[in-house]
KEKE-3310 file (N, C-alpha, C; in steps of 0.2 Angstrom, whole numbers, plus 5000, padded with zeros to 4 digits):
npx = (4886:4890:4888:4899:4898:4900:4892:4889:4903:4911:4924:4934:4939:4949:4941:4936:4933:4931:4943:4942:4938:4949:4957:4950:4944:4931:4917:4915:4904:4907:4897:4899:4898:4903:4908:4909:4916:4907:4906:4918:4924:4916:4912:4927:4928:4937:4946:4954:4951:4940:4934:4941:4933:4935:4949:4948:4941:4949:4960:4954:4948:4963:4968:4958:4959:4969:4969:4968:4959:4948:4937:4923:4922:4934:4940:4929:4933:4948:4945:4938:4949:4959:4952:4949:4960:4970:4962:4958:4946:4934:4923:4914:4903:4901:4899:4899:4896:4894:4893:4883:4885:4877:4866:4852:4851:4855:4865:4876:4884:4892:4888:4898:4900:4912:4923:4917:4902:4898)
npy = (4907:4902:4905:4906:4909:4919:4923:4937:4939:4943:4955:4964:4980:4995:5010:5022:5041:5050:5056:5048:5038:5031:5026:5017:4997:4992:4984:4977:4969:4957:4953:4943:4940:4928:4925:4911:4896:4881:4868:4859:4857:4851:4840:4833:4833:4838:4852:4856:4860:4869:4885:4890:4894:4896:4898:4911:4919:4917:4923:4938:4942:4943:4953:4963:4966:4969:4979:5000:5013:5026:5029:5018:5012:5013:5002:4992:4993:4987:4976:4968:4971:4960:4948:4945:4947:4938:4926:4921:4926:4931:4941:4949:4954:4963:4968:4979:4983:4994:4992:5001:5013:5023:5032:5024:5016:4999:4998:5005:5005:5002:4993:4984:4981:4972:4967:4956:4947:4935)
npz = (4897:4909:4931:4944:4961:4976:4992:5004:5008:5022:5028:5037:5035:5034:5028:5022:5022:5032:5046:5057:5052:5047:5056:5061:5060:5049:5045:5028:5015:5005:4988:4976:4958:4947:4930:4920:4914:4918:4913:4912:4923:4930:4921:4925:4937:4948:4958:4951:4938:4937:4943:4957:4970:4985:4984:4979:4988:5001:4994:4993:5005:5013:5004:5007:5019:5023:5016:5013:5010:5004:4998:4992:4980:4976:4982:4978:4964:4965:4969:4960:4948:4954:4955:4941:4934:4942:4944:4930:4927:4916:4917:4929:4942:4955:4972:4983:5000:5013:5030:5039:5037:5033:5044:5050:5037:5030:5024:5013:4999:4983:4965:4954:4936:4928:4914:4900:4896:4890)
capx = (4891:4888:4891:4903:4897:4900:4888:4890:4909:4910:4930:4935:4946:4950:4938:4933:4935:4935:4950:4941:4936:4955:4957:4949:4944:4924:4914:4910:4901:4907:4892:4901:4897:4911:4907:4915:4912:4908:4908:4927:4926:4910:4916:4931:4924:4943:4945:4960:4949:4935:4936:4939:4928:4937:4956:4946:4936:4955:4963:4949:4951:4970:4969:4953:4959:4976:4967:4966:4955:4943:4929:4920:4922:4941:4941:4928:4937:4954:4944:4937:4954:4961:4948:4949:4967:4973:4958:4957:4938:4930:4918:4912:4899:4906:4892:4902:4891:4897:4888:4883:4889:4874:4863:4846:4850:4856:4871:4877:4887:4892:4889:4900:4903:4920:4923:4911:4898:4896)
capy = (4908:4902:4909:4903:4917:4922:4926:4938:4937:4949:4957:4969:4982:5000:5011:5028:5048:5054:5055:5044:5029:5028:5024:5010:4993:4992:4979:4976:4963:4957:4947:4941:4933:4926:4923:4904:4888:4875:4859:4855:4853:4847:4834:4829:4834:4843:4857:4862:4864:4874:4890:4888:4900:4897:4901:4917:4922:4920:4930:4945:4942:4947:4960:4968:4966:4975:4990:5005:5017:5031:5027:5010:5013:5011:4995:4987:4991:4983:4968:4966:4967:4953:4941:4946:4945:4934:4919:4925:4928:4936:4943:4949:4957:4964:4973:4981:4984:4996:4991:5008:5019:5029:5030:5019:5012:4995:4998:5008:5003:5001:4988:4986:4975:4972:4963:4955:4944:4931)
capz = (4902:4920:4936:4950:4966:4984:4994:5010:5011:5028:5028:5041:5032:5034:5024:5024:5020:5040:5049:5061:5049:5043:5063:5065:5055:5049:5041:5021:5013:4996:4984:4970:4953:4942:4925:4918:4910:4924:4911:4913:4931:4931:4918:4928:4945:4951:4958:4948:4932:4941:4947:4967:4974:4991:4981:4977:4994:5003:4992:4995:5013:5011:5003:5009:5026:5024:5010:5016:5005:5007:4994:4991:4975:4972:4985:4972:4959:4965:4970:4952:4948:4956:4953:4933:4933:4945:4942:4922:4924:4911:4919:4938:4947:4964:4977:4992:5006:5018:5034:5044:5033:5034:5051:5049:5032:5033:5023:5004:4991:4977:4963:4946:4933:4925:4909:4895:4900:4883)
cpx = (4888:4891:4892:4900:4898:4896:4891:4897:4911:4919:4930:4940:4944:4947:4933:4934:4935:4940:4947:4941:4942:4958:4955:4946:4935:4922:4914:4910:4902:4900:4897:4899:4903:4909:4914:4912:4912:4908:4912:4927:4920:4912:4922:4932:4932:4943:4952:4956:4942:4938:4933:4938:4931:4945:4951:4943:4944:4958:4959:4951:4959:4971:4964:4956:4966:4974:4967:4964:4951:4935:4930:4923:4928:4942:4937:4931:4942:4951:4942:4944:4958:4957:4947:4957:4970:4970:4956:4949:4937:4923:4913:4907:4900:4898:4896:4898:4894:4893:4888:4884:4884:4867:4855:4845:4855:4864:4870:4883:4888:4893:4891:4902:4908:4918:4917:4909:4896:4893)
cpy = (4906:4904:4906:4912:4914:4927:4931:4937:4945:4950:4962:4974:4992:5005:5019:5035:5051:5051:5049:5036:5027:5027:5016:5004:4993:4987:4979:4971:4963:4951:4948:4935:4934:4922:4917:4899:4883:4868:4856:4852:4850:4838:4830:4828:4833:4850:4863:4864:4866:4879:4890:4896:4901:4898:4909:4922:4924:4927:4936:4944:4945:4954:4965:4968:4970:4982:4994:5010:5021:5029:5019:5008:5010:5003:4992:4986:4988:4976:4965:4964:4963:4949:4941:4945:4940:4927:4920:4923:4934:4941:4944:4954:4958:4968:4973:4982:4986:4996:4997:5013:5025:5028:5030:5017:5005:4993:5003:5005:5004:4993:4987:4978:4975:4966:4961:4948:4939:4925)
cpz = (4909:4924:4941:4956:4974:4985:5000:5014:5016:5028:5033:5038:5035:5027:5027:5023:5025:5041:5053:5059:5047:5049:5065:5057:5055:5043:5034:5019:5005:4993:4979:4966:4948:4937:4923:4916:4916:4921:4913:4922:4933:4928:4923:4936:4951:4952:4953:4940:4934:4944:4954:4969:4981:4988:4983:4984:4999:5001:4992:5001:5017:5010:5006:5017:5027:5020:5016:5013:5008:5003:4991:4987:4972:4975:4979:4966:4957:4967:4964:4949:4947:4954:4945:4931:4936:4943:4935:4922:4919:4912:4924:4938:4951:4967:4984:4993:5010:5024:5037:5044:5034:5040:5048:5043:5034:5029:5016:5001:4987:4971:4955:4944:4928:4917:4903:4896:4893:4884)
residu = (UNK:UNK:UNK:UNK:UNK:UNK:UNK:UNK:UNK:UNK:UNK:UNK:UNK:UNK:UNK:UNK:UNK:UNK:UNK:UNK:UNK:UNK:UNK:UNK:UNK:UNK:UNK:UNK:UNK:UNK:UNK:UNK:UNK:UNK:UNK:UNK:UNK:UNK:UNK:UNK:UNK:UNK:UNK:UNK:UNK:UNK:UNK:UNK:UNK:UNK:UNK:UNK:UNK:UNK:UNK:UNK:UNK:UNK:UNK:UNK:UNK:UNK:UNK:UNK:UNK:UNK:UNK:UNK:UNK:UNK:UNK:UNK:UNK:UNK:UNK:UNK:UNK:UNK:UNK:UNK:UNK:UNK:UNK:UNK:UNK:UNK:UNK:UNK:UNK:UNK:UNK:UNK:UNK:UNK:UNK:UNK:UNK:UNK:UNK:UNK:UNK:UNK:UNK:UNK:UNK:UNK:UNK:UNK:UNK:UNK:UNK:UNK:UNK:UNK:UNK:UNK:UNK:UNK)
# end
């Protein structure tokens, strides 16, 4: 299997279990890898038989930017989700990164993997 990935995709979205953090918008940083066969579009070198990493980075950008959630946890697992259902991936790696979350670490997170990796 090969992997299509985003690095460092930064969203502003609403995120947090204070009253205070479900007030205002604050950073997270999605890494993702997307498990997929890259011959076919390597082969015919379109992006309609490749999985479009920029189709997929929007569509996060969407949604993570309207969520509103308390724990990391659930946002990564609706962004799994979508890129498994929506772009029929078989198989994701997501790493939220909550920028600030805890004071002098450089972020925390969560990192999970959805589907079967073959």
């Amino acid at each position: 299997m090969d992997i299509v990935f985003v690095r460092g995709l930064r969203i502003e979205t609403v995120i947090g279990i204070y009253e205070w953090e479900q007030q205002v918008k604050q950073p997270v940083i999605l890494d993702i890898e997307m498990g997929c066969d890259v011959a076919r579009g390597a082969a015919t070198d379109r992006i309609e038989d490749a999985l479009d990493y920029k189709a997929v980075s929007k569509r996060l950008k969407a949604f993570v930017g309207e969520a509103r959630f308390g724990l990391v946890e659930t946002l990564a697992e609706r962004c799994a989700a979508i890129i498994r259902e929506e772009f029929g991936v078989p198989w994701v790696r997501l790493s939220l990164n909550k920028i600030g979350a805890v004071s002098g670490a450089e972020g925390v997170g969560v990192i999970i993997e959805r589907g079967r990796r073959d």
